[in-house]
C-alpha positions in Angstrom: 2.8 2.4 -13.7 1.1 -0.2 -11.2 4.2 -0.4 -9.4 2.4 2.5 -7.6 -0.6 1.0 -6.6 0.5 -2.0 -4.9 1.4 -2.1 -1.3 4.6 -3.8 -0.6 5.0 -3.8 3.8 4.6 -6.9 4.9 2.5 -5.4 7.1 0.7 -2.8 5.7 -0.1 -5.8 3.0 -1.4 -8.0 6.3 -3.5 -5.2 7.4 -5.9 -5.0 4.3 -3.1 -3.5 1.6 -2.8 0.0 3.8 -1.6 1.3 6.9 -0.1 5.0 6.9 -1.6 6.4 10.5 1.0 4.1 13.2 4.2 5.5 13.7 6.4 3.7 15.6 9.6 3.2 13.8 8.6 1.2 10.9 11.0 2.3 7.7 8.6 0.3 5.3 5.6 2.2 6.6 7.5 5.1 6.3 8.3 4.7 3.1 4.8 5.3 1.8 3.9 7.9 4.2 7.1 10.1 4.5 5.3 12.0 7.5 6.6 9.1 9.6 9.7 9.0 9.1 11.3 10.0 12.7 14.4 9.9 14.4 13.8 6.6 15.9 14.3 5.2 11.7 17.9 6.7 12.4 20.0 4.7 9.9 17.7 2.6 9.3 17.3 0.3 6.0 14.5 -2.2 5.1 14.1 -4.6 2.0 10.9 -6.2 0.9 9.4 -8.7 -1.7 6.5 -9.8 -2.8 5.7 -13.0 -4.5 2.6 -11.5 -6.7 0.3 -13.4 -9.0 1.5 -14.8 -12.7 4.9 -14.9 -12.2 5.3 -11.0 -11.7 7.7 -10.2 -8.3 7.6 -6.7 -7.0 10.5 -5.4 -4.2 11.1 -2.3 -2.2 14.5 -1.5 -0.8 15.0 2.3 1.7 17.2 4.3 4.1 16.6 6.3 5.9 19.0 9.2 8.2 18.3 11.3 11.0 19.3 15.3 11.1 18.5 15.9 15.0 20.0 19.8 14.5 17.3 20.0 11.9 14.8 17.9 13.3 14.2 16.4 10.3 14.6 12.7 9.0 15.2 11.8 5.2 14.8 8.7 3.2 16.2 7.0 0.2 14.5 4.3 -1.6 14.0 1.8 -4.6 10.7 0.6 -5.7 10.8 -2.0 -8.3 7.6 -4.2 -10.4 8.9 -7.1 -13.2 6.5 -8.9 -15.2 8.6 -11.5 -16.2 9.3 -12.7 -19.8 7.2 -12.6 -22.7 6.9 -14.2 -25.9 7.6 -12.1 -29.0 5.6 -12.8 -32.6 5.5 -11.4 -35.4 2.1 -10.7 -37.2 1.3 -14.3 -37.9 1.8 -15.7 -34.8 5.6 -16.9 -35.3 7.6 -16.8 -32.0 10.6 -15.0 -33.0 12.1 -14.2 -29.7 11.5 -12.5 -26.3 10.6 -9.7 -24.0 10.1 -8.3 -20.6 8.6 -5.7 -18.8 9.0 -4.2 -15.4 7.9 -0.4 -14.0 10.6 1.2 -11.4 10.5 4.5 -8.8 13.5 5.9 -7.0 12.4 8.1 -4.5 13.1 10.5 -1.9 11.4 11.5 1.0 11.7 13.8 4.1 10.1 14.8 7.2 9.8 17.5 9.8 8.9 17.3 12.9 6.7 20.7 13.8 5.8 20.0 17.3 5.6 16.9 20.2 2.1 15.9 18.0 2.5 17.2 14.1 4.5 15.5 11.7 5.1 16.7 7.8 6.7 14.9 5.0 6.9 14.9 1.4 8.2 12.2 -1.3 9.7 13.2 -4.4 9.5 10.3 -7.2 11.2 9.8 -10.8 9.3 6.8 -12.0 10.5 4.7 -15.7 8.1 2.5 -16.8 9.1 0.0 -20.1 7.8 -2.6 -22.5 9.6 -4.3 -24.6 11.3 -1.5 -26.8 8.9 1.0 -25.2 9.5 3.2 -22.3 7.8 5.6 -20.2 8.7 8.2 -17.3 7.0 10.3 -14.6 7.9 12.2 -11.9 5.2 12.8 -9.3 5.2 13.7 -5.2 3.6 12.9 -1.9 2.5 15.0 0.7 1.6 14.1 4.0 0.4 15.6 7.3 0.8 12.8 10.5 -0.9 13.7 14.3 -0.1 11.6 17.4 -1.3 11.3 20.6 1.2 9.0 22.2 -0.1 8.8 25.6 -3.9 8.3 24.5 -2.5 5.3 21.8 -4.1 7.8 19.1 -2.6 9.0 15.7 -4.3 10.5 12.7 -2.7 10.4 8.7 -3.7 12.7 5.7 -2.1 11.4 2.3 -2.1 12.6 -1.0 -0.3 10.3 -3.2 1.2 10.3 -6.8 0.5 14.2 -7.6 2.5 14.6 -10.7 2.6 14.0 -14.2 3.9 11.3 -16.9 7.1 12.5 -18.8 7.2 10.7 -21.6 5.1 8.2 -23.0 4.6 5.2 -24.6 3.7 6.9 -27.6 3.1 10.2 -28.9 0.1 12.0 -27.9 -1.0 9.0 -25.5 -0.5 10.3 -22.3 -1.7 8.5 -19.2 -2.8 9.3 -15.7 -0.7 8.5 -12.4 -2.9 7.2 -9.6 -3.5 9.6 -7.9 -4.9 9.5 -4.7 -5.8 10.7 -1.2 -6.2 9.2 2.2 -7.0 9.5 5.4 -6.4 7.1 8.7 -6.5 6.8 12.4 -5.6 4.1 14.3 -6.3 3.9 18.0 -4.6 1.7 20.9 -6.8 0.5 23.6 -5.5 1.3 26.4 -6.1 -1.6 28.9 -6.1 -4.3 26.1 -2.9 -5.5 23.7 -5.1 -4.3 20.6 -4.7 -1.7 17.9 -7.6 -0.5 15.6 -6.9 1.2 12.2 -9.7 2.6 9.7 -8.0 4.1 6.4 -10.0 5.4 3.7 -9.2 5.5 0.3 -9.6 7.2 -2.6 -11.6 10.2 -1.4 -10.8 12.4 -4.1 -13.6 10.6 -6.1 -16.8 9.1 -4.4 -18.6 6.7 -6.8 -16.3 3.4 -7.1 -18.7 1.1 -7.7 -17.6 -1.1 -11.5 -21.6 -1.8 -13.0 -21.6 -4.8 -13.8 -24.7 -6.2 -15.8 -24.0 -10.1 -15.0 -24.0 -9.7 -10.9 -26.2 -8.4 -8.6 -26.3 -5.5 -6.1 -24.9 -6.5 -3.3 -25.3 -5.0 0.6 -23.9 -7.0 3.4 -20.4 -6.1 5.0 -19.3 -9.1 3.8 -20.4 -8.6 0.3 -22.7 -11.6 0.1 -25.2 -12.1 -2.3 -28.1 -9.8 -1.9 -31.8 -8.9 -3.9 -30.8 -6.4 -6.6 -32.5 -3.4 -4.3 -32.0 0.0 -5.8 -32.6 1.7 -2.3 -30.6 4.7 -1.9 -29.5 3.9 1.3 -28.2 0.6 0.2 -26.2 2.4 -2.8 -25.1 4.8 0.1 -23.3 2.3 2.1 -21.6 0.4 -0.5 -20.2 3.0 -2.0 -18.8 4.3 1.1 -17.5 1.0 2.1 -15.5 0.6 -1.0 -13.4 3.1 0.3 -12.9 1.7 3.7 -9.9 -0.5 4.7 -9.9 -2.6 8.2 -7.0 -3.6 10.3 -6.7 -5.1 13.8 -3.1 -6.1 14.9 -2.8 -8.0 18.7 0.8 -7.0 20.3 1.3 -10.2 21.9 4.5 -8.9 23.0 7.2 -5.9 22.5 8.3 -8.5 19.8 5.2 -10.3 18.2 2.4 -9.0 16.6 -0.9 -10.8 14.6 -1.9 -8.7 12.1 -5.8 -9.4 10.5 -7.0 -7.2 7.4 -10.3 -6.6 5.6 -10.9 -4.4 2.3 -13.9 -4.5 1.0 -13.4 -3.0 -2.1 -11.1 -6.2 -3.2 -13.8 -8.3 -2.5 -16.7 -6.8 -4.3 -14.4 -7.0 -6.8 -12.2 -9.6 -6.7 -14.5 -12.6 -5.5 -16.8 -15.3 -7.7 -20.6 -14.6 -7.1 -21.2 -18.3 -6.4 -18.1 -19.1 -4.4 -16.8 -16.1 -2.7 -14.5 -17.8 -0.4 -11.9 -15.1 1.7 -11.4 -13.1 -0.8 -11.0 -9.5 0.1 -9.5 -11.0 3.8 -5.7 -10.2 4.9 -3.3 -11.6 7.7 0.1 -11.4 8.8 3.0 -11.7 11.6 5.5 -9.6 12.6 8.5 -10.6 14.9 12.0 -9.1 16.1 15.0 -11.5 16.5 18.3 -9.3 18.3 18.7 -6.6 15.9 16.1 -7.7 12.9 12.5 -7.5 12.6 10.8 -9.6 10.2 7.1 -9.4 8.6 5.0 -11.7 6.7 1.6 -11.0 5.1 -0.8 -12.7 3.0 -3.6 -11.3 1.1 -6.5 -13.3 -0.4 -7.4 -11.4 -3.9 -9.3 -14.1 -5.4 -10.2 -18.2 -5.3 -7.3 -18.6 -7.8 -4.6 -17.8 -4.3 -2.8 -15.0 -2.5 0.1 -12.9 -2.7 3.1 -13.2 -0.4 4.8 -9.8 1.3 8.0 -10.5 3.2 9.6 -7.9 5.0 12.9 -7.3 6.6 14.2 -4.4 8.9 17.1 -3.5 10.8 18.8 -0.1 12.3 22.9 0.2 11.8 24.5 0.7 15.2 21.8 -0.3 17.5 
């Protein structure tokens, strides 16, 4: 069920592949940390694509309604992954028709608001997976925890993502893991300057990401260059703990316009050819309003072979 994994905000996408610590009326943020959701997303709806790699398109559509009595704010959403069509053969390679693929969440979410700085909000997911003739459900839930600081430009996330459990499977006696996962993030606003800093890390429910292997060599720089296959400890220490570490900078031009720059390491280690590492692991985006829409573009640089491309769309009825 990658349809989990993948980010698909325009913006959180430009911003390294995660951003759940801003809240400032984004839907599509919102949407993957339900602890945002506030009453400024007050009939609000977004839709988003992503043109992803090998002809597979993923999409997220949401709602969201404010209960200002309850102080709370719910949301409504869609999340969709399709692999596109496949070839069908039988047993000695004869094509003999056709298939697809695609994995699917519906999800709702809600949020209360405890106090002028504490946010909480939990998703509830039903997830169907399926593969030709094959199918496969889940049902899983978010829970997440958001502090804000408006008037220091400071605001803190905790995320645990995906708790739950597959349904049913594939096939008998095969089941499979969700991703689980838990993050944290902060983002901070300077206050003099038209710059916002975000720091997210990820996966902290398991330390050692590291993949071994045998045919590259250690590497130790920020950047992930090429470095001498050193065993020190301290070396070990920091790569590790930067493959859980995702970057984002966004300049507010304006009210209306925002750059966005990502980095995630992790993607890059990964992701890049030793020889020819190129900007893989790098992010960017734009985000601009036009009367009552506001529009988001990202691109993130996986590997040499391209990048995917997030578009984003928001508006709020009745504004």
């Amino acid at each position: 069920m990658n349809a989990l994994k993948l980010p698909t905000s325009a913006r959180a996408a430009a911003l390294g592949g995660n951003f759940i610590s801003v809240k400032d009326g984004d839907l599509s943020l919102a949407l993957m940390n339900p602890s945002l959701l506030d009453s400024t997303m007050h009939n609000a709806a977004t839709l988003a694509y992503v043109n992803y790699f090998a002809g597979i398109n993923l999409g997220h559509a949401g709602y969201a309604y404010h209960f200002d009595s309850l102080r709370t704010t719910v949301s409504a959403s869609m999340l969709y992954m399709n692999y596109g069509k496949f070839a069908e053969t039988n047993a000695i390679g004869e094509e003999i028709g056709s298939f697809s693929a695609g994995d699917y969440a519906f999800i709702l979410g809600a949020s209360h608001r405890m106090d002028s700085n504490w946010t909480l909000g939990a998703n509830a997911k039903f997830i169907y997976s399926q593969l030709a003739s094959f199918n496969a459900t889940g049902a899983a839930i978010d829970l997440a925890a958001t502090y804000t600081r408006e008037q220091k430009g400071f605001s803190a996330a905790l995320l645990v993502r995906n708790l739950g459990v597959q349904l049913g499977t594939y096939r008998e006696s095969e089941r499979e893991r969700l991703p689980f996962e838990v993050q944290l993030g902060v983002s901070k606003k300077l206050k003099h300057a038209p710059l916002r800093f975000t720091l997210i890390g990820e996966n902290l429910q398991t330390w050692d990401l590291t993949y071994e292997d045998p045919l590259t060599q250690a590497q130790n720089s920020l950047l992930g260059e090429e470095a001498d296959n050193d065993q020190n400890g301290l070396l070990d220490f920091g790569d590790n703990l930067m493959r859980h570490i995702n970057v984002g900078t966004e300049l507010l031009i304006t009210k209306n316009v925002h750059i966005r720059l990502g980095y995630n390491y992790r993607r890059r280690q990964e992701l890049k050819i030793t020889d020819k590492p190129g900007m893989a692991g790098f992010s960017w985006g734009l985000g601009f309003a036009i009367k009552k829409f506001e529009f988001s573009y990202g691109r993130a640089i996986y590997h040499l072979a391209g990048p995917s491309h997030h578009f984003s769309v928001a508006t709020r009825f009745g504004r």
